[in-house]
C-alpha positions, 0 to 999 in steps of 0.5 A: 322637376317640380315647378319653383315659383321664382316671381309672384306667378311666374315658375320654372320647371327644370328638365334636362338635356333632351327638353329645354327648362320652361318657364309658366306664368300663372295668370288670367291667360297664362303665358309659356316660355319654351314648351320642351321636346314633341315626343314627351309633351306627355310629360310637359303638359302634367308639369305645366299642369301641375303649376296650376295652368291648364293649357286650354288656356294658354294666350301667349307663347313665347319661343327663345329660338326654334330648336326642337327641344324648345318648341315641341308643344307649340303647334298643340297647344296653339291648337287647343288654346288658339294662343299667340307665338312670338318668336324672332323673325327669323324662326317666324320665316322658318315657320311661314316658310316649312323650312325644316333645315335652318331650325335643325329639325331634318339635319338631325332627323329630329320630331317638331311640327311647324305652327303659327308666330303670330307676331316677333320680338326684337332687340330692345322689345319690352313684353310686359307678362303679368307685372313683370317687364322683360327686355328683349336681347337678340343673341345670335350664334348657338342659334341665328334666331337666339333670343334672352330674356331681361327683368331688370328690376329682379336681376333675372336673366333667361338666357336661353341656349346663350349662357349656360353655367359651365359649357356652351350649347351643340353647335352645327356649323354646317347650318349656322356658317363658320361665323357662329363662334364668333358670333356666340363671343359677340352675343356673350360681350352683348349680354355682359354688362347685364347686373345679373343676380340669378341665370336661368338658362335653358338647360341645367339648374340656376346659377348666380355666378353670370360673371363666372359662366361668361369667362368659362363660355368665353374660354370653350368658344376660344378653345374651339376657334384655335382647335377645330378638333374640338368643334367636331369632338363637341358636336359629335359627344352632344348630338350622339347622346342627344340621339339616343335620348330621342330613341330610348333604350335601342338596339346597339348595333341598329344605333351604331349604323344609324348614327354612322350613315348620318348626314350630320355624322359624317359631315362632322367628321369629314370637316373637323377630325379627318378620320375613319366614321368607325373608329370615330364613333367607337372612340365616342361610344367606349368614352360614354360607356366607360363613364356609365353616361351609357349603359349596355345591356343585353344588346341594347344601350341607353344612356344615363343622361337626364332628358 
């Protein structure tokens, strides 16, 4: 979890499923990319602290898209630096505007405070941070407002919830419309001709094999369009783990019935696999205890996932 410089000042700090990886460049005004889940800013800021940033000084953040576990110092460090936040303009509408729907936030009854974009980013942008030039990409489908990241001259890539190493990020089709699949397969066929030596993408560890990755995000995404099961088996496996993460250690039962009566929940059932909400969640819950991905005790249960 330690910071890891990968270019003269600039760092990356590895988190888990529940908080995105941030990136920290270590300069004059230190600039952000992505700033983790709300609840544990705590943490967030002793990690960018420890890379030897103080956030009071912080003069740019930059957003890859407006999911809560993305940009959840935002609103506080933009308090306390009067930084600038630049984002797709898309995320900047869900700002300027207080919708809390588009970004997932109250679909997902998630913790995010709404702050200022100063500015946006668009396709073919490039944002000089220190001495390093970044291409900007727009990559829509996980997200509408999905942004990567380019250095050319290192082979770097930020790919943000676009690429991961062996899977591909949750995904909401009640929000983001039955495109998003394809618009996920379109993102990864824009990104594709990149020479890409490192990926670091917005959850997981860095890989080299982008080749690698794009087939195997290619193959879940086909798999998905031609068993819509799988679109809702995805979902639900994801956002249930995500959940409990977002509330710690919690009473069984309490979670089952929460999660049960979820708008979110049922509409995922209703759409994909056409069964009963009980027996649906059951099956999910003995499959993650089963695995020790969750672990029951005395009534309680957490899960094993790292946040």
């Amino acid at each position: 979890m330690a910071a890891v410089e990968i270019l003269k000042d600039m760092f990356f700090i590895q988190r888990g499923f529940l908080n995105a990886n941030h990136f920290v460049f270590r300069l004059d005004k230190p600039v952000l990319i992505d700033t983790g889940y709300l609840p544990d800013f705590g943490t967030t800021e002793k990690l960018i602290s420890d890379a030897g940033v103080d956030l009071r000084e912080t003069g740019l953040i930059i957003s890859t898209h407006c999911h809560c576990d993305h940009i959840g110092g935002n609103k506080r460090i933009q308090e306390i630096s009067g930084c600038e936040i630049l984002t797709h303009r898309a995320h900047k509408h869900y700002m300027d505007t207080g919708d809390s729907l588009n970004p997932w936030w109250s679909y997902y009854n998630q913790k995010a405070d709404f702050y200022k974009c100063t500015g946006t980013l668009s396709d073919g942008d490039v944002i000089t941070i220190g001495p390093h030039d970044f291409e900007v990409m727009e990559t829509p489908g996980h997200s509408r407002d999905g942004l990567v990241l380019y250095n050319a001259d290192n082979r770097i890539l930020l790919s943000s919830d676009t690429l991961w190493e062996s899977d591909v990020g949750p995904t909401t089709m009640a929000i983001e419309g039955e495109e998003m699949f394809q618009s996920m397969l379109e993102s990864l066929e824009k990104i594709e001709p990149l020479e890409v030596k490192t990926v670091f993408p917005g959850h997981g560890k860095p890989f080299n094999d982008f080749a690698g990755a794009i087939r195997k995000s290619r193959k879940v995404i086909k798999d998905c369009l031609e068993n819509r099961e799988k679109i809702g088996m995805s979902q639900i496996k994801k956002l249930m783990i995500y959940t409990l993460l977002m509330e710690g250690e919690t009473d069984e039962e309490q979670f089952g019935s929460d999660i049960i009566n979820a708008l979110w929940f049922k509409e995922a059932v209703d759409r994909f696999l056409e069964e009963d909400y009980e027996s649906v969640y059951r099956r999910f819950m003995d499959g993650f205890i089963s695995r020790d991905i969750v672990i029951r005790k005395d009534g309680n249960i957490f899960t094993t996932v790292d946040p």
